[in-house]
C-alpha positions in Angstrom: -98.9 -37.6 122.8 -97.4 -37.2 119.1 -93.8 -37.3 118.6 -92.0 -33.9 118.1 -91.4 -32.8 114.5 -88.4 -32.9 112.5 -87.3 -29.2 111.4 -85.1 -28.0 108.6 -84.4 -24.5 109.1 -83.2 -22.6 105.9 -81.2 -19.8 106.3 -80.8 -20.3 109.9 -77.9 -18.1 110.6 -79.3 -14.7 109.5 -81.2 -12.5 112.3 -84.4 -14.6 112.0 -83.0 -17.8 112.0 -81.1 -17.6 114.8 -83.6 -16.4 116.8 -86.3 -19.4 115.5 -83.3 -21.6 116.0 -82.5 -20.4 119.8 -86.9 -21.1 120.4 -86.8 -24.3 119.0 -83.4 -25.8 121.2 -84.7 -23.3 124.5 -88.1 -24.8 124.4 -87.6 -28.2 123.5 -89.9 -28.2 120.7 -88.2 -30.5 118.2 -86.9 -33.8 118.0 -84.2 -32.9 115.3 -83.2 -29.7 113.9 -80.8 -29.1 110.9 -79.7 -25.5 109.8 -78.6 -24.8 106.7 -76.4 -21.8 105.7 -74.0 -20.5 102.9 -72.7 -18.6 106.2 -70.5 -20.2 108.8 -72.2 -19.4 112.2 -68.6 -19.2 113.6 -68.2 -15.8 110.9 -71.7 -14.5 111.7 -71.5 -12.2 115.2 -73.6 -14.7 117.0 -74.1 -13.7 120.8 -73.7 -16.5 123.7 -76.9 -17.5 123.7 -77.0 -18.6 119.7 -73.8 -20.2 120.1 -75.6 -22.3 122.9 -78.1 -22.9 120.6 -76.1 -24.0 117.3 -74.2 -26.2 119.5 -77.5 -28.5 119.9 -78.6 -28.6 116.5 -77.1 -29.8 112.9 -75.6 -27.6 110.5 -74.9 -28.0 106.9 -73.7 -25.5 105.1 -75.6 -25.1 101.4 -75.9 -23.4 98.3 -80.0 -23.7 98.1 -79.5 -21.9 94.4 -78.3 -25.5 93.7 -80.5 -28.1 93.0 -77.9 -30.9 94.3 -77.0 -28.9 97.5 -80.9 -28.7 98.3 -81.3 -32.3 97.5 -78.3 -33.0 99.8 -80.0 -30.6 102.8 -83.2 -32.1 102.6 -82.0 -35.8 102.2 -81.5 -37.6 105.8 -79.7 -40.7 106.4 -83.2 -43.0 106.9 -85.0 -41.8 103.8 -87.2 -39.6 105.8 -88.8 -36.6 105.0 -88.1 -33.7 107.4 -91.7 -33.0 109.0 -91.4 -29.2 108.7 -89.6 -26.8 106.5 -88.8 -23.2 106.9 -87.3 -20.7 104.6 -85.6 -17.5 106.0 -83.2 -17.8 103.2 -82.6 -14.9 100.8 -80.7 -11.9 100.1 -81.2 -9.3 102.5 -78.9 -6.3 100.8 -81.1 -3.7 99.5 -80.2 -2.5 95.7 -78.0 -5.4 94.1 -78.4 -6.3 90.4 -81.7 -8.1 89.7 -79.5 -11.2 89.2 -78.9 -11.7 92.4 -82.5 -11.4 93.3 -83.3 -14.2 90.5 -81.1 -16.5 92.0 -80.9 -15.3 95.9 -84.6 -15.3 96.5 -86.6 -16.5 93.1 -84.9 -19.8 92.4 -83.8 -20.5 95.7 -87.0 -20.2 97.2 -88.4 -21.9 94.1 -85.8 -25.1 94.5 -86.4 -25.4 98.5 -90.2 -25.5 97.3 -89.6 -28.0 94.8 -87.6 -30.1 96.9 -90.6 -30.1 100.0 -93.5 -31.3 97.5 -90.8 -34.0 96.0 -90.0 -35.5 99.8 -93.9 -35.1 101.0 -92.9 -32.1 103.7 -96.2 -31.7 105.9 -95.8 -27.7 106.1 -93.5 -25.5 104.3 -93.1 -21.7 106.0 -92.4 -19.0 103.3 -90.9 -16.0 105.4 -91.5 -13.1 102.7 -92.2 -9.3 103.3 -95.0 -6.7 104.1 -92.8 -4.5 101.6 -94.9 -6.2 98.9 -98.2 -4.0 99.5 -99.3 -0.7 98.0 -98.5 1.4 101.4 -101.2 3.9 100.8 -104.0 4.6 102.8 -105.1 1.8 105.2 -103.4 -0.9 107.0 -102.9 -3.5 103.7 -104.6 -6.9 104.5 -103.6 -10.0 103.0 -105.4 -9.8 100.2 -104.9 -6.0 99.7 -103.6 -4.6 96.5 -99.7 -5.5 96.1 -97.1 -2.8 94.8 -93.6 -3.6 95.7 -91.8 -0.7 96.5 -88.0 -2.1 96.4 -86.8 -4.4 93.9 -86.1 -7.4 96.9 -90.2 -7.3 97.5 -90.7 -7.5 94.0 -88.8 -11.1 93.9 -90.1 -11.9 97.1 -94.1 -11.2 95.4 -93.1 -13.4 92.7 -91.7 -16.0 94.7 -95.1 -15.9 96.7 -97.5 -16.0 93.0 -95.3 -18.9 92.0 -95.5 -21.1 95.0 -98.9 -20.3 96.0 -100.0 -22.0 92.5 -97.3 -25.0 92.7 -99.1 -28.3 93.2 -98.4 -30.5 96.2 -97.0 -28.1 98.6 -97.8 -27.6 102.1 -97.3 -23.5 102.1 -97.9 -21.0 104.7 -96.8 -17.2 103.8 -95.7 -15.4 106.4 -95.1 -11.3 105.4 -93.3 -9.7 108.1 -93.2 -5.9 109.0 -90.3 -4.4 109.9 -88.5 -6.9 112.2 -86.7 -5.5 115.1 -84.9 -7.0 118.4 -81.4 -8.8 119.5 -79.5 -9.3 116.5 -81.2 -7.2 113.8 -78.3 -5.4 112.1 -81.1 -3.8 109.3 -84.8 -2.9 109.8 -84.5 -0.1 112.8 -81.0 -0.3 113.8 -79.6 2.0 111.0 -81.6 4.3 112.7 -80.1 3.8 115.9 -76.7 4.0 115.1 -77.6 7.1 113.2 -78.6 8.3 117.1 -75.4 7.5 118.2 -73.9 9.4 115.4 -75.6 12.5 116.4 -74.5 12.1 119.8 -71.2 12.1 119.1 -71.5 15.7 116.9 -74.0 17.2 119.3 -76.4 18.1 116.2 -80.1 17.4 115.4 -81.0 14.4 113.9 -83.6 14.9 111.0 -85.0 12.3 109.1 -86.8 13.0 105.7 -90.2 13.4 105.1 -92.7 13.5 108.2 -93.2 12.2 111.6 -96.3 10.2 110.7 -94.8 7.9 107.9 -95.7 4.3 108.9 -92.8 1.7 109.7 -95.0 -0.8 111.6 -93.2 -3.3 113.4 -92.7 -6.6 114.5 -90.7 -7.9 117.5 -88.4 -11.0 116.6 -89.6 -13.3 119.2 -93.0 -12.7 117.7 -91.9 -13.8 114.4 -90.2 -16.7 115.7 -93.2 -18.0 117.7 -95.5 -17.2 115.0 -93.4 -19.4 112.4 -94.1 -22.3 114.9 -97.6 -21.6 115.9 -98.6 -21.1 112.3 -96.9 -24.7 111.5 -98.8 -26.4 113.9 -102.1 -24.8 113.8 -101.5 -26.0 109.9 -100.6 -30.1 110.3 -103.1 -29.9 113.6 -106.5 -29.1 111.6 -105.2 -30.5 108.6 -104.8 -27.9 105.9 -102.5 -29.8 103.6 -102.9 -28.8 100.0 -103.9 -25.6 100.9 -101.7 -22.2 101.0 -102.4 -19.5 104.2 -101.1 -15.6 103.7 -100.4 -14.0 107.2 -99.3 -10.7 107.9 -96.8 -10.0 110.9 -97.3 -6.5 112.6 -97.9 -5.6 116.2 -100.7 -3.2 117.1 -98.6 -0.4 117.5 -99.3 1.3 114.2 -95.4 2.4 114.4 -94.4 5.6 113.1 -91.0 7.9 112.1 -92.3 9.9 115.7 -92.8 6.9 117.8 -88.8 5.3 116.6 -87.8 8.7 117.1 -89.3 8.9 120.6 -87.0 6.4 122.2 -84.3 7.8 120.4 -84.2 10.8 121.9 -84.0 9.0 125.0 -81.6 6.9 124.4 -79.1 9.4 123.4 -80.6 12.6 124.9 -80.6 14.3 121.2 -83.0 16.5 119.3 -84.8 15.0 116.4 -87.0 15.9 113.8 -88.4 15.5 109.9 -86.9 17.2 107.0 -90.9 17.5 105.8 -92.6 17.2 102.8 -91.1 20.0 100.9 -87.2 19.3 101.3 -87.8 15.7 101.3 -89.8 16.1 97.6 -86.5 17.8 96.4 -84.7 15.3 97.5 -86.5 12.7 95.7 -85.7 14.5 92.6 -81.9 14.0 93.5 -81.9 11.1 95.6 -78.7 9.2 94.6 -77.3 12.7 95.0 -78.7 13.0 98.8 -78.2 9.9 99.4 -74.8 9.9 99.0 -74.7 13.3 101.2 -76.8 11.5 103.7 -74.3 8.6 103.7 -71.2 11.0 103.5 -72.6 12.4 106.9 -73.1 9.5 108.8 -70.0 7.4 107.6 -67.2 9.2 108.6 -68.0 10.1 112.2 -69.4 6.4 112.8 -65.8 5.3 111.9 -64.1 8.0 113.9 -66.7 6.6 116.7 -64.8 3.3 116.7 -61.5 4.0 116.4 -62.2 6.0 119.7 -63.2 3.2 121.1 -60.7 0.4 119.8 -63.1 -1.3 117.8 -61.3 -2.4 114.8 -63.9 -4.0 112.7 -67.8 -3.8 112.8 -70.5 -5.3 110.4 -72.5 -2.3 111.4 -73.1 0.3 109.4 -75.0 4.1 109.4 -75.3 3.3 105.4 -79.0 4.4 104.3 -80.0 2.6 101.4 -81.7 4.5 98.3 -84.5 2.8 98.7 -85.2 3.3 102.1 -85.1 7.3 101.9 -88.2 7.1 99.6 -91.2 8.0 101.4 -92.3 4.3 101.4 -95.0 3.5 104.0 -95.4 -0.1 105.5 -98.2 -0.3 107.2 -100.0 -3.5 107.4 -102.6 -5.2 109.5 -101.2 -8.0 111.4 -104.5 -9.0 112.9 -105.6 -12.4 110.9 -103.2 -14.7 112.3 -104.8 -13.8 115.3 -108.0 -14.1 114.3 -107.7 -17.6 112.5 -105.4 -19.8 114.7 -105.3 -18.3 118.5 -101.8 -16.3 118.1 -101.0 -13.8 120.5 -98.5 -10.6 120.0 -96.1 -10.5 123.1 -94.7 -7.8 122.1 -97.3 -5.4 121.0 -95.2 -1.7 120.4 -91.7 -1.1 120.3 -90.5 0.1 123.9 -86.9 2.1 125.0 -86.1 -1.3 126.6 -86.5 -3.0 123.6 -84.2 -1.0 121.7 -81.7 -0.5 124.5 -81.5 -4.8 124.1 -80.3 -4.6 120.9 -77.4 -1.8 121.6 -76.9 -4.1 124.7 -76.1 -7.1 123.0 -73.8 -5.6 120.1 -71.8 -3.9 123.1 -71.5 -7.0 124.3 -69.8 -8.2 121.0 -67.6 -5.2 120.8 -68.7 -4.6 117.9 -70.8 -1.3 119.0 -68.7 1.2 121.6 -69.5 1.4 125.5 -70.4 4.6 126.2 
């Protein structure tokens, strides 16, 4: 029987990371596991059963925009390379200055890379985004036409051209849809605390354009256990040299209706869709209804906590600019299957599912107990 790997997890302390980090220690897969972060785990809301987790693994915390910090997190005291390397790392607020983009997810992504070819890493797992693809029409394949529809995707596509064509490295692509479950404070949760919102004013919830706008989905335990499948499946029928593109999407085909559904149930409200018509207008003035949108939301979320003694909360009802554009991501999440055996355990988003994630933020006290 081979030994275990050695795995560097970058960016281990963000709402991926944790959860790859919690598979790794739960199942016994590795033989040693550093995490690197520029956030303290102790800062970062992490639940009991992450805590359990970080408690059995190494952290370092690292600037990977620095060349000697990623030198530093890679280096271990033998001389020996670490066997696998994944990146979760990158800046995950919507709307920032390019700037931050360039450094947060272009040359940070591009150093880590660098770094993995220099020390000989045997597979390197580039966690990027289905945001990258045109959204129009069909379910976009790997090797569909790309049209990034937020300026994070459009570093993240870049990052993805740049190290598919660097020689030396060991590179699996891995482009998500939207990632929900236990943790996630973005991706569908906005939505939900948007629910509770409306709850709490006894009014209709009504999201822009129409109920059939695509925001397919993938469960965080999928994600996780495709990371590690995909990385074995790799250094098993020896693909080194080589770079793989997998998609990540359940075969829900998830839509505004079907979030909307458990909603509803969840918080026994009415919902519905603005349509096409109101939601063009919009477009015309969206920093404008943005701002309304936000003004809406804001105010009743805080009077929400304060009812409920919560003094401080890292979430937030705040709808992005980007996000209210009538942006589909819809992808086809069928390949990794196909290619290397993987199996979706989580095929559609489910009440339950949701109703974990409000769970475990309650538990925090950092969403109120109804």
């Amino acid at each position: 029987m081979s030994p275990q790997p050695t795995v560097l997890v970058l960016g281990g302390v963000g709402f991926i990371g944790r959860n790859f980090v919690a598979y790794l220690v739960e199942n016994n897969l590795a033989s040693e596991i550093r995490v690197i972060d520029k956030v303290l785990p102790q800062t970062a809301y992490l639940n009991k059963r992450y805590q359990a987790a970080f408690e059995k693994v190494e952290f370092m915390q690292g600037n990977l925009s620095s060349t000697a910090s990623v030198e530093k997190c890679f280096a271990r005291a033998d001389g020996s390379s670490f066997d696998y390397v994944v990146n979760f790392a990158a800046e995950t607020k919507f709307s920032q200055p390019k700037e931050i983009y360039e450094d947060r997810i272009y040359r940070l992504s591009l150093n880590c890379a660098q770094e993995a070819v220099k020390r000989n890493v045997k597979v390197f797992v580039q966690v990027s985004t289905g945001d990258i693809y045109e959204g129009s029409g069909s379910a976009s394949k790997e090797e569909s036409k790309t049209k990034p529809w937020n300026m994070m995707a459009e570093y993240k596509l870049k990052v993805d051209n740049e190290l598919q064509s660097m020689a030396g490295l060991n590179l699996i692509i891995l482009r998500p849809a939207v990632v929900y479950g236990v943790g996630a404070m973005g991706g569908l949760t906005p939505r939900l605390i948007c629910g509770r919102v409306y709850q709490h004013l006894k009014k209709k919830m009504e999201f822009l354009w129409t109920k059939d706008l695509r925001i397919n989905t993938v469960h965080v335990s999928d994600v996780t256990r495709a990371v590690w499948h995909a990385a074995n499946w790799y250094v098993s029928n020896d693909k080194q040299g080589s770079s793989v593109i997998f998609n990540l999407a359940d075969e829900n085909d998830t839509d505004q209706e079907a979030v909307n559904t458990h909603i509803r149930a969840i918080f026994g409200i009415e919902t519905g869709f603005q349509g096409t018509l109101v939601s063009q207008f919009a477009k015309l003035n969206m920093k404008e209804a943005t701002e309304d949108i936000n003004e809406e939301h804001l105010a009743p979320w805080s009077e929400i906590l304060k009812e409920h003694s919560i003094k401080t909360s890292p979430l937030t009802p705040y709808l992005d600019q980007e996000l209210l554009c009538n942006n589909a991501v819809s992808l086809d999440g069928t390949k990794i299957c196909k290619t290397t055996g993987f199996t979706y355990e989580k095929p559609k988003v489910t009440e339950e599912s949701l109703r974990e994630i409000i769970a475990d933020f309650q538990e925090l006290g950092i969403w109120p107990r109804d």
